[in-house]
PDB file with SEQRES, HELIX, SHEET and CRYST1 records, atoms N, CA, C and O in Angstrom:
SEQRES   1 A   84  UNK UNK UNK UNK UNK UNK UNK UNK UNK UNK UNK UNK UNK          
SEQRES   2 A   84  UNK UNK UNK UNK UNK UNK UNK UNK UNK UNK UNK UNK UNK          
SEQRES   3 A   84  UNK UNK UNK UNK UNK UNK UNK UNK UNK UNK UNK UNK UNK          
SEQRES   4 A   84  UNK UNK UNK UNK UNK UNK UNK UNK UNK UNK UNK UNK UNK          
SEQRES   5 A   84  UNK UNK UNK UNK UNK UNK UNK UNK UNK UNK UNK UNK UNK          
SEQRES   6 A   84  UNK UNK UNK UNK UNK UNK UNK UNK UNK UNK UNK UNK UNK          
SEQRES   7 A   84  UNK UNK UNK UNK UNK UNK                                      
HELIX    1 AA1 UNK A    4  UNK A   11  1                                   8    
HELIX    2 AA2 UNK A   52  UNK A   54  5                                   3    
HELIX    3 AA3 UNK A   57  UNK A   67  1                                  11    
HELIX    4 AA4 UNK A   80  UNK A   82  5                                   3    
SHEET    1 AA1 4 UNK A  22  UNK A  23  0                                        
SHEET    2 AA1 4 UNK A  28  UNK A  33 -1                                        
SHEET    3 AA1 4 UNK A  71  UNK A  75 -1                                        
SHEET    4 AA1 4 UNK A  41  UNK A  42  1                                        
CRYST1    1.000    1.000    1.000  90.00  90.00  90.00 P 1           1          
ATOM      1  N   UNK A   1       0.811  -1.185   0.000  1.00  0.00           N  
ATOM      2  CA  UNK A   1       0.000   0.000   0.000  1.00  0.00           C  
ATOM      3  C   UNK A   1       0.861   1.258   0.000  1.00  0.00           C  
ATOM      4  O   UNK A   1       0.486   2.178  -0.726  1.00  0.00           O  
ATOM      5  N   UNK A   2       1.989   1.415   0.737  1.00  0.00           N  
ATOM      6  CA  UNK A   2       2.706   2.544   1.021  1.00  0.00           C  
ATOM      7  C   UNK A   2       3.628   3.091  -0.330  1.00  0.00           C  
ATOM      8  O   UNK A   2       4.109   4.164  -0.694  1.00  0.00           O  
ATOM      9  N   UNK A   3       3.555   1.267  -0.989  1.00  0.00           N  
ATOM     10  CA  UNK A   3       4.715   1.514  -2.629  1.00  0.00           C  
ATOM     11  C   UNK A   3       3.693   2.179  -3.360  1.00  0.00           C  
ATOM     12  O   UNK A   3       4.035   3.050  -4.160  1.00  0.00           O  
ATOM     13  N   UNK A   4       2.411   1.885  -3.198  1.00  0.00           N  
ATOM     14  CA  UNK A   4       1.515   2.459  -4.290  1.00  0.00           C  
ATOM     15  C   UNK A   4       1.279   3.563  -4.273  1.00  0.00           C  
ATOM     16  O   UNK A   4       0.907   4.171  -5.276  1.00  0.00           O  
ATOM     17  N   UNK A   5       1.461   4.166  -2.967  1.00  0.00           N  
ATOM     18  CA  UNK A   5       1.022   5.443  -2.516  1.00  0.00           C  
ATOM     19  C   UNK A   5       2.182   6.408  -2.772  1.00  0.00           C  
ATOM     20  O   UNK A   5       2.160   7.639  -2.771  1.00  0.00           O  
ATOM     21  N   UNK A   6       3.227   5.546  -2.999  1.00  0.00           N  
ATOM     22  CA  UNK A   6       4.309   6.726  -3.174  1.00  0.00           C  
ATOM     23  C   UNK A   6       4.059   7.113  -4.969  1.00  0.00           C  
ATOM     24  O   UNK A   6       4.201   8.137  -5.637  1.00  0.00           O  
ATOM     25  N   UNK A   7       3.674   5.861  -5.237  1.00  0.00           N  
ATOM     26  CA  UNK A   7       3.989   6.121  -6.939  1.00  0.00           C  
ATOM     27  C   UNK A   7       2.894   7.094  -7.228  1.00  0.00           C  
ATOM     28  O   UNK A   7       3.124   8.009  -8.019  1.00  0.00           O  
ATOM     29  N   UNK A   8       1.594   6.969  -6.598  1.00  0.00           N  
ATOM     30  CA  UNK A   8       0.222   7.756  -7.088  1.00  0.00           C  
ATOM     31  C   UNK A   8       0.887   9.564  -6.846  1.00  0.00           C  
ATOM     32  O   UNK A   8       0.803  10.532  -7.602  1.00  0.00           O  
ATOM     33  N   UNK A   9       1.487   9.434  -5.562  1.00  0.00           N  
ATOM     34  CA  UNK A   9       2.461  10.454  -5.387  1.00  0.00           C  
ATOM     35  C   UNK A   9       3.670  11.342  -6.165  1.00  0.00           C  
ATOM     36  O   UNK A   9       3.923  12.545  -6.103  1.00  0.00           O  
ATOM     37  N   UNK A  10       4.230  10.386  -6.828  1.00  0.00           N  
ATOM     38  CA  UNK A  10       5.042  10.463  -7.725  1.00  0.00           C  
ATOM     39  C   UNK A  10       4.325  11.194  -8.768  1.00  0.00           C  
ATOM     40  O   UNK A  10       4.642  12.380  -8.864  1.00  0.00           O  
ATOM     41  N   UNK A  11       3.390  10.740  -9.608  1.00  0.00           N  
ATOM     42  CA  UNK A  11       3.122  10.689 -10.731  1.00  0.00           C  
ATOM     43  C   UNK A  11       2.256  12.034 -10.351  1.00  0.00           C  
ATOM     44  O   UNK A  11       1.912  12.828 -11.226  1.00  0.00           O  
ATOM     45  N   UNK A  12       2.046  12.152  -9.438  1.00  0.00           N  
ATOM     46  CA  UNK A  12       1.224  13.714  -9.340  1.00  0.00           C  
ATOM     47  C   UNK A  12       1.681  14.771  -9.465  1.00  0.00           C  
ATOM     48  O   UNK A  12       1.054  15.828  -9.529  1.00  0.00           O  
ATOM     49  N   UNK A  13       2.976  14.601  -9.522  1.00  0.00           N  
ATOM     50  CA  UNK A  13       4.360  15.618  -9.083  1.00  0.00           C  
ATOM     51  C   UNK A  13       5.384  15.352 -10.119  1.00  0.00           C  
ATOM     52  O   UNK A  13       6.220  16.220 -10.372  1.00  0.00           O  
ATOM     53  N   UNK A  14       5.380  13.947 -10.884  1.00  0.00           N  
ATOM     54  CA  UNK A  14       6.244  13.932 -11.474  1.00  0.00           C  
ATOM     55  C   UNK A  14       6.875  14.791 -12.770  1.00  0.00           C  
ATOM     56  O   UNK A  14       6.158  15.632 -13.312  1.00  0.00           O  
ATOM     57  N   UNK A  15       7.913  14.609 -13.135  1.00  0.00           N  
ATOM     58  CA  UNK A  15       8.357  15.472 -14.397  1.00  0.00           C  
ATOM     59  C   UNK A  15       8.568  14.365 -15.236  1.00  0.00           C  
ATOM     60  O   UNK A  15       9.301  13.384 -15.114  1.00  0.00           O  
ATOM     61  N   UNK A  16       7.411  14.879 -16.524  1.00  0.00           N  
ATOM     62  CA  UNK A  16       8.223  13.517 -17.641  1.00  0.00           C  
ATOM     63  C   UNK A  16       9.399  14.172 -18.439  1.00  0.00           C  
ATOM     64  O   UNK A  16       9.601  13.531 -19.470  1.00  0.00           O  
ATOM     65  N   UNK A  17      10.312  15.333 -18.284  1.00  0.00           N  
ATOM     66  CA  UNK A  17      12.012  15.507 -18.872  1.00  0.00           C  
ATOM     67  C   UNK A  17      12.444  14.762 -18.323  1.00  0.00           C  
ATOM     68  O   UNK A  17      13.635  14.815 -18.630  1.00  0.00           O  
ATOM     69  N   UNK A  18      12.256  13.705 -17.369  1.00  0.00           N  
ATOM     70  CA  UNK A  18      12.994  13.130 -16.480  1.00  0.00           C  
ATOM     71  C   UNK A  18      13.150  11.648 -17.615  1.00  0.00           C  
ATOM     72  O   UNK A  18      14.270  11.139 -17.582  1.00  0.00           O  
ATOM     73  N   UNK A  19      12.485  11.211 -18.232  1.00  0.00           N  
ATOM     74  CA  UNK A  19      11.930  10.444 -19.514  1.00  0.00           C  
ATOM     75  C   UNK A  19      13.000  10.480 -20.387  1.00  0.00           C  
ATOM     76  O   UNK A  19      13.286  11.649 -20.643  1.00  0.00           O  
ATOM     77  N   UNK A  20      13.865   9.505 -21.075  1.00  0.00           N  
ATOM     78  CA  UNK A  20      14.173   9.279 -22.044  1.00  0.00           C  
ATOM     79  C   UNK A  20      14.238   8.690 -23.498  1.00  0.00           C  
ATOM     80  O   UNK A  20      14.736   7.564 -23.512  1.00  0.00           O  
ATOM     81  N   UNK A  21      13.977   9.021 -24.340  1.00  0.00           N  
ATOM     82  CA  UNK A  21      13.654   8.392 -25.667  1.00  0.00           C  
ATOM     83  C   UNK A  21      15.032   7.053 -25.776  1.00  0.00           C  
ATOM     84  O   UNK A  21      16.249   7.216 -25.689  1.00  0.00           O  
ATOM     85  N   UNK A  22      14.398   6.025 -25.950  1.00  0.00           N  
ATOM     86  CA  UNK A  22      15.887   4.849 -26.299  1.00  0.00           C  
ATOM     87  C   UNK A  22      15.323   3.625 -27.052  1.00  0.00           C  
ATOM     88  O   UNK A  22      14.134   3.745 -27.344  1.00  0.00           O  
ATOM     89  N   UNK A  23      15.746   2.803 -27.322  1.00  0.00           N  
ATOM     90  CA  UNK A  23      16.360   1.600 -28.913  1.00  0.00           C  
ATOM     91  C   UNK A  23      16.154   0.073 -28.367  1.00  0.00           C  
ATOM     92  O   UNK A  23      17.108  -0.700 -28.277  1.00  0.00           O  
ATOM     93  N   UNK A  24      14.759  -0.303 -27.997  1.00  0.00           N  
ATOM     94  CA  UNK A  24      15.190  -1.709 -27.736  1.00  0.00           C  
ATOM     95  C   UNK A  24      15.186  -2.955 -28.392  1.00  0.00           C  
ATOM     96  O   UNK A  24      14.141  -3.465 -27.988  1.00  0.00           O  
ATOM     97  N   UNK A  25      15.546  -3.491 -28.908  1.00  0.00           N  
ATOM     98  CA  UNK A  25      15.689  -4.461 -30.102  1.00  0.00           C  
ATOM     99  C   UNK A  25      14.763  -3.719 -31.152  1.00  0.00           C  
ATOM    100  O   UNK A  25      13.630  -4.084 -31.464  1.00  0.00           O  
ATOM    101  N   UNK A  26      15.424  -2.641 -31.633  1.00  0.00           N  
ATOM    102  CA  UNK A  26      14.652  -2.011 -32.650  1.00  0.00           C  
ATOM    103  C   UNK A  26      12.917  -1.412 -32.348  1.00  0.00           C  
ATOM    104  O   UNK A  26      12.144  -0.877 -33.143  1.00  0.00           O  
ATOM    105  N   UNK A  27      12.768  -1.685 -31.195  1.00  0.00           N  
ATOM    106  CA  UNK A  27      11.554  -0.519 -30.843  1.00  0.00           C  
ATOM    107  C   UNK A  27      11.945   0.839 -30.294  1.00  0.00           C  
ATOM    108  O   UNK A  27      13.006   0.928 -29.677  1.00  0.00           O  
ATOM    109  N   UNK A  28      11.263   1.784 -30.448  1.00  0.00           N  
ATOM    110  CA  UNK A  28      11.558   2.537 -29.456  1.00  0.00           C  
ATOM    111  C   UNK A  28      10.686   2.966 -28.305  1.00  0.00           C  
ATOM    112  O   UNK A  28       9.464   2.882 -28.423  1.00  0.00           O  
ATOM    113  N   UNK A  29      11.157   3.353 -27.363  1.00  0.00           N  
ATOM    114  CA  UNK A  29      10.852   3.296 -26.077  1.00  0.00           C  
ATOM    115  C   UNK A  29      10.780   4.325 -25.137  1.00  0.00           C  
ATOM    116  O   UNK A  29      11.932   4.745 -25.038  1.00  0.00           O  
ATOM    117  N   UNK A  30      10.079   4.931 -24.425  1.00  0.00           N  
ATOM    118  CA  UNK A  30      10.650   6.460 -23.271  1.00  0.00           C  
ATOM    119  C   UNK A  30      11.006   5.700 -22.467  1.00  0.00           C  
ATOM    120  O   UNK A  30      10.318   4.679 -22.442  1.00  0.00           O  
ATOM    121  N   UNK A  31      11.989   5.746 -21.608  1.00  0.00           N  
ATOM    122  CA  UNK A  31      12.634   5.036 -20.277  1.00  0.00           C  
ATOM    123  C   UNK A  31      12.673   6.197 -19.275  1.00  0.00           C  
ATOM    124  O   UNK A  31      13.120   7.325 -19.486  1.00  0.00           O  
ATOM    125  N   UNK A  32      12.091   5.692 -18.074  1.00  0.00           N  
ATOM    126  CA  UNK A  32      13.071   6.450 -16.958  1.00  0.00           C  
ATOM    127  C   UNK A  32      13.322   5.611 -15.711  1.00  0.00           C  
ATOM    128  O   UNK A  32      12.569   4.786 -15.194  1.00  0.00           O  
ATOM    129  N   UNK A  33      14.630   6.026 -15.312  1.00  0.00           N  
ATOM    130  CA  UNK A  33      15.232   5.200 -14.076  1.00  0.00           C  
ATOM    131  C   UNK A  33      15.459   6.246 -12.841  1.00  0.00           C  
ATOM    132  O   UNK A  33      15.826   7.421 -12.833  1.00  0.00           O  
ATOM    133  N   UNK A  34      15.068   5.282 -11.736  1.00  0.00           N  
ATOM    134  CA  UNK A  34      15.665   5.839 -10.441  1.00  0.00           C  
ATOM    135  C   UNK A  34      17.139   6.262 -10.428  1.00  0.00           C  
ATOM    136  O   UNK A  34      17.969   5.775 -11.196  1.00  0.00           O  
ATOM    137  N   UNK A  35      17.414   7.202  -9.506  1.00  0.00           N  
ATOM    138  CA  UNK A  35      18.573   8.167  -9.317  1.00  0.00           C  
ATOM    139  C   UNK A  35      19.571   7.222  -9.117  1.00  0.00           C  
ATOM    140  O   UNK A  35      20.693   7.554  -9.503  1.00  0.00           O  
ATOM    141  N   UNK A  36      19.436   6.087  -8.590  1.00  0.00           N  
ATOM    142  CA  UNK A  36      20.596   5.079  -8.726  1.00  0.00           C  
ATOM    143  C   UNK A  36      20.722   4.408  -9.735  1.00  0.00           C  
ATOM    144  O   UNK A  36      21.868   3.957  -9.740  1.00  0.00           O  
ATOM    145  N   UNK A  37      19.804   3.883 -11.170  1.00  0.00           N  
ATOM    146  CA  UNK A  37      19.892   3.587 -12.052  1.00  0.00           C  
ATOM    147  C   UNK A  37      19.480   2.334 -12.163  1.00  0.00           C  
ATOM    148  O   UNK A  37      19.260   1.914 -13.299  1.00  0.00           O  
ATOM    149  N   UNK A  38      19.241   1.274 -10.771  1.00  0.00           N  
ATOM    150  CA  UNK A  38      18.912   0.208 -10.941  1.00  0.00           C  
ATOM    151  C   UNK A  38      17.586  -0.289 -10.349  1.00  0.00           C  
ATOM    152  O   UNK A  38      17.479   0.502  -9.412  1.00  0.00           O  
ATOM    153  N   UNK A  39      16.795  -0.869 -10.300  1.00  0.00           N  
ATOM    154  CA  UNK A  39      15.364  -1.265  -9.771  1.00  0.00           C  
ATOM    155  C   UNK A  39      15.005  -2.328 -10.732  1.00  0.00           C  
ATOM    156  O   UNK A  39      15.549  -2.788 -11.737  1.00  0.00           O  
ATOM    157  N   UNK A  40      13.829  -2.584 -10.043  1.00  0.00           N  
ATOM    158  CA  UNK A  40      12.995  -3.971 -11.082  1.00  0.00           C  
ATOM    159  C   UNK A  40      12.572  -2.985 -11.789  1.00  0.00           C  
ATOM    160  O   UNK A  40      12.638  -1.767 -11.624  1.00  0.00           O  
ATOM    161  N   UNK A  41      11.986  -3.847 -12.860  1.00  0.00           N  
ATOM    162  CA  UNK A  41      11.533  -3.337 -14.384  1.00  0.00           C  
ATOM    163  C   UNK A  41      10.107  -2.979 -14.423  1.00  0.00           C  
ATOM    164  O   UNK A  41       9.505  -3.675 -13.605  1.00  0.00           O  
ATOM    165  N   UNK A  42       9.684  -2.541 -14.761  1.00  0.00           N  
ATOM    166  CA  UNK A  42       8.104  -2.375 -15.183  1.00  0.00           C  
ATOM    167  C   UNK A  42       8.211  -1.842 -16.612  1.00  0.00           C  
ATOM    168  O   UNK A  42       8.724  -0.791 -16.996  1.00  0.00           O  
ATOM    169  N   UNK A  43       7.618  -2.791 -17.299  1.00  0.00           N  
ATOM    170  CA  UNK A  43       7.175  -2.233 -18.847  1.00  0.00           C  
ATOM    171  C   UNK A  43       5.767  -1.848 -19.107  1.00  0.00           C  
ATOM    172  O   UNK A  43       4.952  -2.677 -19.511  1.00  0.00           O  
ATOM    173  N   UNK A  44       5.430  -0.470 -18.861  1.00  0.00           N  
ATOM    174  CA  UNK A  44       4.081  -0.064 -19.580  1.00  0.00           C  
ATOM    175  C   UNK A  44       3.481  -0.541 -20.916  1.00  0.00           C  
ATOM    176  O   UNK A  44       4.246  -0.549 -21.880  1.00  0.00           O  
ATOM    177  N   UNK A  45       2.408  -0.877 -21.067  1.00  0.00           N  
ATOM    178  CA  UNK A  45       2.054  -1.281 -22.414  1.00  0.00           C  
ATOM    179  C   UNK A  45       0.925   0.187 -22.711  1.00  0.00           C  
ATOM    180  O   UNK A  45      -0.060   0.041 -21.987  1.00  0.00           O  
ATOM    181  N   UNK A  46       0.844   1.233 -23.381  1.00  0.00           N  
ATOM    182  CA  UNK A  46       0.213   2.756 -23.563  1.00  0.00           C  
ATOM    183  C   UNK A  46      -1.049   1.635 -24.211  1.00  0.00           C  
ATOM    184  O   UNK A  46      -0.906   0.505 -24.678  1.00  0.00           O  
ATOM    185  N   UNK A  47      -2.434   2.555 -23.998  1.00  0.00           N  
ATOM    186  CA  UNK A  47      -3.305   1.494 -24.288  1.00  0.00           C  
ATOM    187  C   UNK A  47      -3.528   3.273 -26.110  1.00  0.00           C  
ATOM    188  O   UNK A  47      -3.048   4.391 -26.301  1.00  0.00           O  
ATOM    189  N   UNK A  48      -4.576   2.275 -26.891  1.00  0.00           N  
ATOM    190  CA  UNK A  48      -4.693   3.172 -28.437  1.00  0.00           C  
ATOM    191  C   UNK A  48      -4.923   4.643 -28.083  1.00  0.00           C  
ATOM    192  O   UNK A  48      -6.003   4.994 -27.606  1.00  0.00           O  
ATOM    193  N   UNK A  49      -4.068   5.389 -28.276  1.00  0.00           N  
ATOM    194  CA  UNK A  49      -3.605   7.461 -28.293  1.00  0.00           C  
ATOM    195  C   UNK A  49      -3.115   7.639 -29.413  1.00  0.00           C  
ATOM    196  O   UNK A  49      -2.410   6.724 -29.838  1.00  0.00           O  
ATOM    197  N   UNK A  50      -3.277   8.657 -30.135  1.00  0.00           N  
ATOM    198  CA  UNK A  50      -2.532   9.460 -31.345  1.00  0.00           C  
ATOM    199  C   UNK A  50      -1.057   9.613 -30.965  1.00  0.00           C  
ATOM    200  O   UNK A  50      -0.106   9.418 -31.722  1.00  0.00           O  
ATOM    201  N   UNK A  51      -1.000  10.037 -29.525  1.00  0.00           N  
ATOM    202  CA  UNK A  51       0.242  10.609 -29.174  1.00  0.00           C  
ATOM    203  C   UNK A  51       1.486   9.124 -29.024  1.00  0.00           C  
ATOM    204  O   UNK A  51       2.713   9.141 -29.113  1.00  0.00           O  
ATOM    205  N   UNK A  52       0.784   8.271 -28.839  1.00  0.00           N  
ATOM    206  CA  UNK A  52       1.726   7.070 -28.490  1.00  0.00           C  
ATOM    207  C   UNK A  52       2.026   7.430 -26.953  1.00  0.00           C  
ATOM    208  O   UNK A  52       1.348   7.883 -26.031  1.00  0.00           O  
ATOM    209  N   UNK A  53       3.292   7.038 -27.102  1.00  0.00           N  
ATOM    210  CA  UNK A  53       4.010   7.538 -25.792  1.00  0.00           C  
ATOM    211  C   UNK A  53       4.319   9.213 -25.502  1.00  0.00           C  
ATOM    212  O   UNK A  53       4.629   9.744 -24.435  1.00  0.00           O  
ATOM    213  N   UNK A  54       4.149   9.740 -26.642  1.00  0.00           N  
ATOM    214  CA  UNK A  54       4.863  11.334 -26.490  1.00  0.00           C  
ATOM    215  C   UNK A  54       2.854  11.927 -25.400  1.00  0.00           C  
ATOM    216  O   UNK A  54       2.577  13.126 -25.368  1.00  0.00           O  
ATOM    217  N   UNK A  55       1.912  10.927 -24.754  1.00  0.00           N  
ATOM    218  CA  UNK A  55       1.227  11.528 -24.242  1.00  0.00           C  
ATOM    219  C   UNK A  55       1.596  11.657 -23.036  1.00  0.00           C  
ATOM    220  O   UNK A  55       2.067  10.536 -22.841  1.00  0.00           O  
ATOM    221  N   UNK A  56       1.716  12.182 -22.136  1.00  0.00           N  
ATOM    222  CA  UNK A  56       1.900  14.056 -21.223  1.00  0.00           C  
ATOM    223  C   UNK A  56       1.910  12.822 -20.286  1.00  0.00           C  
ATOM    224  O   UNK A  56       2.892  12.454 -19.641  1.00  0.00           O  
ATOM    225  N   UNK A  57       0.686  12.227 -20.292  1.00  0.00           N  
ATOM    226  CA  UNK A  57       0.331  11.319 -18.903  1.00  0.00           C  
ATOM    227  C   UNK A  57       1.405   9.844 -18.543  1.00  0.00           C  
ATOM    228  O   UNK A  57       1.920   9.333 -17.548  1.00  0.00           O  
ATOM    229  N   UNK A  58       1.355   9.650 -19.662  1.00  0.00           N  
ATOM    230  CA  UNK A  58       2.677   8.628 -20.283  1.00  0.00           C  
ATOM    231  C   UNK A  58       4.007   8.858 -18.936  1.00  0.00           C  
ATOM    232  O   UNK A  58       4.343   8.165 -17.975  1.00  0.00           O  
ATOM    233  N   UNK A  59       4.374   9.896 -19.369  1.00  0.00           N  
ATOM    234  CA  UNK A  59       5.894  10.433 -19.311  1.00  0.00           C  
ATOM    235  C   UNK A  59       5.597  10.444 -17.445  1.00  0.00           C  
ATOM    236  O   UNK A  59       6.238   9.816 -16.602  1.00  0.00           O  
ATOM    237  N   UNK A  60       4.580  11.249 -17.254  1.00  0.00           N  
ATOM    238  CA  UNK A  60       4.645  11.504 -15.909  1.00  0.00           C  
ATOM    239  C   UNK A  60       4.230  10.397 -15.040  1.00  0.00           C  
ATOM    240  O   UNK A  60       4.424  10.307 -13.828  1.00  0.00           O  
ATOM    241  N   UNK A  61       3.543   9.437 -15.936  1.00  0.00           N  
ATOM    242  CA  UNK A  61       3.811   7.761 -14.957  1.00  0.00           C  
ATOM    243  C   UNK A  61       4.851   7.436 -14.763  1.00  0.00           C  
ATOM    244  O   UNK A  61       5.309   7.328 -13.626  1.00  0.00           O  
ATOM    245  N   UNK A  62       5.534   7.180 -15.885  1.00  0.00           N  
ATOM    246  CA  UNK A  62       6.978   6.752 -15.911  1.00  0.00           C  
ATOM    247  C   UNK A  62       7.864   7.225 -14.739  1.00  0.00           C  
ATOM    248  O   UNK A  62       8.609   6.633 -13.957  1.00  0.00           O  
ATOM    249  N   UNK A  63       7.439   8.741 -14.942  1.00  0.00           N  
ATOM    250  CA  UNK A  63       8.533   9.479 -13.781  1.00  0.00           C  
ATOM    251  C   UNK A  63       8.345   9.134 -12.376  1.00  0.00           C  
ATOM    252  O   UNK A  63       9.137   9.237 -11.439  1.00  0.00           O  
ATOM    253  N   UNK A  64       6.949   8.636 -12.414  1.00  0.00           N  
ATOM    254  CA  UNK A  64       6.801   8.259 -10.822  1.00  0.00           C  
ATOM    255  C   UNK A  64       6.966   7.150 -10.640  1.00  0.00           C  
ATOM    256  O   UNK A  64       7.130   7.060  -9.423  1.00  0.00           O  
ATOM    257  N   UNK A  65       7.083   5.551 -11.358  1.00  0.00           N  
ATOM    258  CA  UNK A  65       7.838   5.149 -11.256  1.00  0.00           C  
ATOM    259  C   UNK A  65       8.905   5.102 -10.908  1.00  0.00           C  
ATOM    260  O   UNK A  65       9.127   4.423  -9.905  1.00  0.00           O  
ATOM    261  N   UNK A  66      10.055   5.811 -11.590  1.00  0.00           N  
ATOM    262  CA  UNK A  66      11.357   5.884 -11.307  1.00  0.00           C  
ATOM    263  C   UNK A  66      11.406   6.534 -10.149  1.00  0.00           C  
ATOM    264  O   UNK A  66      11.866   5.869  -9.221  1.00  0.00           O  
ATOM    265  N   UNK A  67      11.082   7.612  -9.909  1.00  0.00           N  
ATOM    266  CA  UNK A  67      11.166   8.158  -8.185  1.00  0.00           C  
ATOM    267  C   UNK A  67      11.014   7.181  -6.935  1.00  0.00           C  
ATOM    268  O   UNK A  67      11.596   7.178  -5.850  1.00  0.00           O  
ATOM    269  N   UNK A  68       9.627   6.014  -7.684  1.00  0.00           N  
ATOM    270  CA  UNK A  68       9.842   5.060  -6.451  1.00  0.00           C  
ATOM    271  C   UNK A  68      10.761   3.993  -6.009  1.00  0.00           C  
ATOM    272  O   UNK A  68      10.867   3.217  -5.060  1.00  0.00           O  
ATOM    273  N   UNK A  69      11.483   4.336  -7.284  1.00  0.00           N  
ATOM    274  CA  UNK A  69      12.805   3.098  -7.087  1.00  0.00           C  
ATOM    275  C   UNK A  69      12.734   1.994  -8.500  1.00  0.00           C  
ATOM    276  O   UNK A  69      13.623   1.142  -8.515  1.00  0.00           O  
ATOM    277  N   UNK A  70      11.670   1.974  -9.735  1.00  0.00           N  
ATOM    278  CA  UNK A  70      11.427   1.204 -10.830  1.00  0.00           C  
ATOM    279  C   UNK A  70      12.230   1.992 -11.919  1.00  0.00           C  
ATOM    280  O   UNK A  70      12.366   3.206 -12.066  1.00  0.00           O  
ATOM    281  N   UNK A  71      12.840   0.680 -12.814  1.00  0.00           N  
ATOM    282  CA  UNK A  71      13.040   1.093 -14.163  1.00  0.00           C  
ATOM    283  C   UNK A  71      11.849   1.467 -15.028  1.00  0.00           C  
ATOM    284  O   UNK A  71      11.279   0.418 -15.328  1.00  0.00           O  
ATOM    285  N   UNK A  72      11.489   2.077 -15.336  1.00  0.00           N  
ATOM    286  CA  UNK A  72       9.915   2.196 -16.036  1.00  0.00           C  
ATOM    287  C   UNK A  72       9.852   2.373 -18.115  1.00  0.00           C  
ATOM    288  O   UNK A  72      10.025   3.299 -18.907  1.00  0.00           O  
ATOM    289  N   UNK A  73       9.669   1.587 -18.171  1.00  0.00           N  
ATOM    290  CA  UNK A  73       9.852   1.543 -20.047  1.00  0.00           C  
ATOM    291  C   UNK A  73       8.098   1.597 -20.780  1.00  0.00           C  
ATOM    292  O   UNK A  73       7.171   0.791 -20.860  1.00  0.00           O  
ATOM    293  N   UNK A  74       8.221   2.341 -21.005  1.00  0.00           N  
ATOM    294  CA  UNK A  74       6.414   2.375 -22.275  1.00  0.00           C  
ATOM    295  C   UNK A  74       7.462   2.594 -23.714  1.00  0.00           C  
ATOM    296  O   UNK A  74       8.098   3.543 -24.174  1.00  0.00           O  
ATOM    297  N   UNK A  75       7.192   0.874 -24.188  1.00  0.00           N  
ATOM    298  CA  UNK A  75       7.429   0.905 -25.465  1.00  0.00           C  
ATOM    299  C   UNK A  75       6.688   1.251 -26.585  1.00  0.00           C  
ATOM    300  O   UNK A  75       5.551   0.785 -26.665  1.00  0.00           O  
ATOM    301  N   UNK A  76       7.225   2.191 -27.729  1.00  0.00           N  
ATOM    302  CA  UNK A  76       6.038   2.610 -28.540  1.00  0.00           C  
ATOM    303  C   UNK A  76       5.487   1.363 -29.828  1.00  0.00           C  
ATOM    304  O   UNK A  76       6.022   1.160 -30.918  1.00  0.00           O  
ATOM    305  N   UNK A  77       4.392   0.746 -29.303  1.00  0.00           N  
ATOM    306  CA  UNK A  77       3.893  -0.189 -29.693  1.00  0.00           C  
ATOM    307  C   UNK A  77       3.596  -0.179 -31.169  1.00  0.00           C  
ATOM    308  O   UNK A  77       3.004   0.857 -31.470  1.00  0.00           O  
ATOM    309  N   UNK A  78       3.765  -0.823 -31.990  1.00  0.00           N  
ATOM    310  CA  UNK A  78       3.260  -0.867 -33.597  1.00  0.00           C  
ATOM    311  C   UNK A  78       1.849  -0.665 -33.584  1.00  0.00           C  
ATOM    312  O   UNK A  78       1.103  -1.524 -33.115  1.00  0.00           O  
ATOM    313  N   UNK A  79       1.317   0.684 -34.189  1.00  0.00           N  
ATOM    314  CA  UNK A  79      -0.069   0.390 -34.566  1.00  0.00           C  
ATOM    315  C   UNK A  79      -0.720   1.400 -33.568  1.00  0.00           C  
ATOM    316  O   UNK A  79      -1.780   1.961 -33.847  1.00  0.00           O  
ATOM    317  N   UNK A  80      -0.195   1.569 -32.643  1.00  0.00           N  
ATOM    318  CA  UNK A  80      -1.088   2.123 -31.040  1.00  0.00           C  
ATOM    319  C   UNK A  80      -1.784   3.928 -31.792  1.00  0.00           C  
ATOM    320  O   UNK A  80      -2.927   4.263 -31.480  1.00  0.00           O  
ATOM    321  N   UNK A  81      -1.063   4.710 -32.573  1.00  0.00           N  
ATOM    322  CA  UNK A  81      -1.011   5.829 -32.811  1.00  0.00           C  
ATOM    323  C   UNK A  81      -2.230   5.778 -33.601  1.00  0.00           C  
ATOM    324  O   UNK A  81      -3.123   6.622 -33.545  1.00  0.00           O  
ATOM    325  N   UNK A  82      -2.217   4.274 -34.677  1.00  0.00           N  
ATOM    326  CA  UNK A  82      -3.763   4.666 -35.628  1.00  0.00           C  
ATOM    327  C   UNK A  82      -4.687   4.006 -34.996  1.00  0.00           C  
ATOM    328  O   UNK A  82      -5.506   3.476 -35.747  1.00  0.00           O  
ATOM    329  N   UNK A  83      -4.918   3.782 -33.400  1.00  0.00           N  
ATOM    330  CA  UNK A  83      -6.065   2.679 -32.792  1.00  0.00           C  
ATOM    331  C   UNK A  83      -5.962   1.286 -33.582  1.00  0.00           C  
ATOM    332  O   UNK A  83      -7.023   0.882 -34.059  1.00  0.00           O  
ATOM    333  N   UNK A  84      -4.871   0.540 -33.770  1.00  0.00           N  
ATOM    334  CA  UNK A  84      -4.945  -0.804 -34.228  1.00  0.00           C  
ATOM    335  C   UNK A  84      -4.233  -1.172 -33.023  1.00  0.00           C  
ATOM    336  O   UNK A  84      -3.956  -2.352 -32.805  1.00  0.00           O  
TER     337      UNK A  84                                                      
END                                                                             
């Protein structure tokens, strides 16, 4: 309860500059990591948006993630941008 509460926390506050655009087996991806760089993983799956990942809400999950201590990755999915 207290991890969840930090992240709902996070993400209320968060900054998605904190977000990086990166290359994973040829997808691309926004990443952001905790200040130490290491944590378990969480991969977002963005559900059908125009914006893909470049949406606002996206970035600032991510960031609260990483504040709570998660690697946080929303890969930009094939298709997600035209609702397929």
């Amino acid at each position: 309860m207290i991890r969840t509460l930090t992240v709902l926390a996070s993400v209320l506050r968060g900054d998605a500059s904190a977000c990086e655009r990166e290359r994973f087996a040829g997808v691309e991806a926004l990443v952001a990591r905790p200040r130490r760089g290491l944590g378990p993983v969480v991969v977002y799956a963005n559900a059908m948006t125009p914006l893909g990942v470049e949406q606002p809400a996206v970035g600032r999950f991510l960031a609260g993630l990483a504040d709570a201590g998660f690697v946080a990755i929303a890969p930009e999915l094939p298709h997600v941008r035209r609702g397929g």
